[in-house]
C-alpha positions as CSV (number, residue, x, y, z in Angstrom):
1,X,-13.7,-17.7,-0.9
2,X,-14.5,-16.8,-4.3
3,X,-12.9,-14.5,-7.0
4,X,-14.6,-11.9,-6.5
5,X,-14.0,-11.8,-2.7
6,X,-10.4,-12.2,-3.2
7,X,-10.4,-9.1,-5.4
8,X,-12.7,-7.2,-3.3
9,X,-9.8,-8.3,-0.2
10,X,-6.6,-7.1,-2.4
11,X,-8.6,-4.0,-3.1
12,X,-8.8,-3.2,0.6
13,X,-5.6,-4.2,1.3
14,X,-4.4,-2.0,-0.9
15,X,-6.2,0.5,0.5
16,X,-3.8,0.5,3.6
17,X,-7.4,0.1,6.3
18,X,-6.0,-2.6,7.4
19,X,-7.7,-2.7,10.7
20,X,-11.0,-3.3,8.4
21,X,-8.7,-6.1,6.6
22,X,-8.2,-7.7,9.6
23,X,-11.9,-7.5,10.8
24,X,-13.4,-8.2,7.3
25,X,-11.1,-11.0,6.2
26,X,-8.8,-12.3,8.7
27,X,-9.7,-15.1,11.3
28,X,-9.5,-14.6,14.7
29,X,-6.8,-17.2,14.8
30,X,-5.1,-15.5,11.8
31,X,-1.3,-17.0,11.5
32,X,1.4,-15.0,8.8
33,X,4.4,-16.9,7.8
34,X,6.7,-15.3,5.4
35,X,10.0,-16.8,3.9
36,X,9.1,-20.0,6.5
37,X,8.9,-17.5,9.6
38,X,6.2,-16.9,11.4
39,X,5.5,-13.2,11.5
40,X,2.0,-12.9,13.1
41,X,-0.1,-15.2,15.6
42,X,-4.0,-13.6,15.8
43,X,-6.1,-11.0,14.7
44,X,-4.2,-8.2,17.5
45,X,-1.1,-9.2,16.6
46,X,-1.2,-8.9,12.5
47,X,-2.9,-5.4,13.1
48,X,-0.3,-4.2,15.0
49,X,2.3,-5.6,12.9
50,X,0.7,-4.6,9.3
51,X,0.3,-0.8,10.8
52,X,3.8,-1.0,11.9
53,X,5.4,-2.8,8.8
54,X,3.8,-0.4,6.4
55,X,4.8,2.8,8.4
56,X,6.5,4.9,6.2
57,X,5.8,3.2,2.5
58,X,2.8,2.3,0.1
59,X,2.1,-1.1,-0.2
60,X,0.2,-2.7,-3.8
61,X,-0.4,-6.3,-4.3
62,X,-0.9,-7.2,-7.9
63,X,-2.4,-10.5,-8.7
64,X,-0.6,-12.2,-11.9
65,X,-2.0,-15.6,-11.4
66,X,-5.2,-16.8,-8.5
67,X,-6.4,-20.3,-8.6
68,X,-8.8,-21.6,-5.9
69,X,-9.9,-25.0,-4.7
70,X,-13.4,-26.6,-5.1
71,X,-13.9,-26.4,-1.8
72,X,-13.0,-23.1,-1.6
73,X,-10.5,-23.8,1.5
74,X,-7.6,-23.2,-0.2
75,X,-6.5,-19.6,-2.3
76,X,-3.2,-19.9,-4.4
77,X,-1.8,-16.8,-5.8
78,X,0.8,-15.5,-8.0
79,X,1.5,-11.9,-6.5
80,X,3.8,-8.8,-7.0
81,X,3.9,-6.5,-4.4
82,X,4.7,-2.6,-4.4
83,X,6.9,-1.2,-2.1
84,X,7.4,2.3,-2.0
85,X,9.5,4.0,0.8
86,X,8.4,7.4,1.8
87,X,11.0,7.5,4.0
88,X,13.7,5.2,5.5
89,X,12.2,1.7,6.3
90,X,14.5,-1.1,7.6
91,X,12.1,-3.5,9.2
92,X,11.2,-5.7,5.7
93,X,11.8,-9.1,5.1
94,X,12.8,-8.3,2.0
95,X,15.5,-5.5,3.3
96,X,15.8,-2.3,3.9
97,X,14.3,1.0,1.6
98,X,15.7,4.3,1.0
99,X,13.1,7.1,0.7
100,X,11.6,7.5,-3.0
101,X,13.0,3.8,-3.7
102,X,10.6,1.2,-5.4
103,X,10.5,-1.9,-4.9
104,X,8.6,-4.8,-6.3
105,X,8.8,-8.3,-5.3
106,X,7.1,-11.8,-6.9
107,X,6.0,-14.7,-4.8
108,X,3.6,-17.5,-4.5
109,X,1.4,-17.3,-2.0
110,X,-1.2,-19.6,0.0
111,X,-4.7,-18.5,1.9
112,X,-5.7,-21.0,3.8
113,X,-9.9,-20.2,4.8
114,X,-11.6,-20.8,7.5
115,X,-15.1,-20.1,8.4
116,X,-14.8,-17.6,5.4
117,X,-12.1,-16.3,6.5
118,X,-8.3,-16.6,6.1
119,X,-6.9,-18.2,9.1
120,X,-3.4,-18.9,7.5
121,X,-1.1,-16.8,4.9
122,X,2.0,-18.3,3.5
123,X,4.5,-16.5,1.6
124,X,7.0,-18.3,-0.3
125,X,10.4,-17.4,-0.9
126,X,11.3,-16.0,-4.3
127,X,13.4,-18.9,-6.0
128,X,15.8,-16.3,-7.7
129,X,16.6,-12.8,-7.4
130,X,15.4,-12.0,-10.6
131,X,11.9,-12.1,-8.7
132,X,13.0,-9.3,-7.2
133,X,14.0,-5.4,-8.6
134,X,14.8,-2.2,-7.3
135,X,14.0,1.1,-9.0
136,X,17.0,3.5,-8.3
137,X,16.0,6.7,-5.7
138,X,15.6,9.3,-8.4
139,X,11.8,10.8,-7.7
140,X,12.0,14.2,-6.3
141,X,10.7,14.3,-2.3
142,X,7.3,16.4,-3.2
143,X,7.1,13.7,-5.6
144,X,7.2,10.7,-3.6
145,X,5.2,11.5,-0.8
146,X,1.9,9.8,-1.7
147,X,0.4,10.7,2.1
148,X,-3.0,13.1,1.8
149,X,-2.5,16.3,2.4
150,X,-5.0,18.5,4.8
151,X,-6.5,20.8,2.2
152,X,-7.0,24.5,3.5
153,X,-10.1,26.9,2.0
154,X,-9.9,30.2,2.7
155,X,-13.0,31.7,4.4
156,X,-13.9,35.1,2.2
157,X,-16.4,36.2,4.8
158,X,-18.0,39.4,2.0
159,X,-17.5,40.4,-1.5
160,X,-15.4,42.7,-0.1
161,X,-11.9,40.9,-1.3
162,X,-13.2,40.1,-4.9
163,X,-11.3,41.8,-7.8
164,X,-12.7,41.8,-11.5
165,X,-9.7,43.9,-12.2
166,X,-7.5,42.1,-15.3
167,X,-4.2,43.9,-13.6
168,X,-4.7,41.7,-10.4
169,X,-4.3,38.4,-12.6
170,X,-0.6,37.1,-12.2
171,X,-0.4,35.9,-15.9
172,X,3.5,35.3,-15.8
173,X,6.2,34.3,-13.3
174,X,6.4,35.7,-10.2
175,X,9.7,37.5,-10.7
176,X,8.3,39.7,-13.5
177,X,6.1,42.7,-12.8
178,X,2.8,42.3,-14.9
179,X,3.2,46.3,-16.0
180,X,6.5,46.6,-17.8
């Protein structure tokens, strides 16, 4: 594992596919631990469990500090991650969220690679809780909701429903006629 790989990984991470995490840079024998519990055991497992622990917020890792051995086996990392709840999530190790609350968390983290891939990820525990802060709930809920919306065009099957007629242009608020 080089730099660049380790970027080009936190960029898909943070891309929430993380069934082409998982395929792309996760062994098959893949083990999470976070806060000295183990939270995954193989590649099925941490799927399942990153799709369910990210239901419902927007995860981003940022990388403060990344050093990695000679022999590229071992990846230590100074991270803060993201969390943004996009509705009420309870299931963190880092406690609950309330919808439109951020929060961002630093920790020290080692990737242990195998074959090229990481077969081990340890979180540490933040030493104090100034690792840790909360952003009050104050984001309105159109605001917050970061998921993509389906995007409808209308179908204008003729030129029959085009105007070039300056009165049909709404030019001011709704509640106001345009001809007063």
């Amino acid at each position: 594992m080089n730099e660049n790989e380790f970027a080009q990984y936190v960029e898909l991470y943070n891309s929430g596919n993380y069934r082409e995490v998982v395929n792309s840079y996760y062994h098959h024998n893949i083990r999470i631990d976070i806060y000295g519990v183990n939270f995954t055991r193989g590649a099925s497992d941490t799927l399942q469990w990153l799709q369910n622990n990210h239901d419902g917020l927007v995860e981003t890792m940022l990388v403060d500090d990344l050093w990695i051995s000679a022999n590229r086996r071992d990846v230590y990392v100074r991270v803060r991650e993201r969390l943004v709840a996009l509705e009420t999530v309870k299931r963190l190790a880092s406690g609950p969220l309330a919808p439109g609350q951020v929060r961002t968390t630093s920790f020290r983290a080692h990737y242990l690679v195998r074959d090229g891939k990481f077969v081990r990820i340890t979180l540490d525990l933040p030493t104090d809780q100034s690792s840790r802060t909360d952003e009050p709930v104050s984001v309105p809920v159109a605001a917050r909701d970061f998921r993509p919306r389906e995007v409808v065009t209308p179908v204008i099957e003729s030129d029959d429903y085009a105007f070039d007629d300056a009165q049909q242009w709404i030019i001011d608020s709704p509640q106001r006629s345009f001809r007063q």
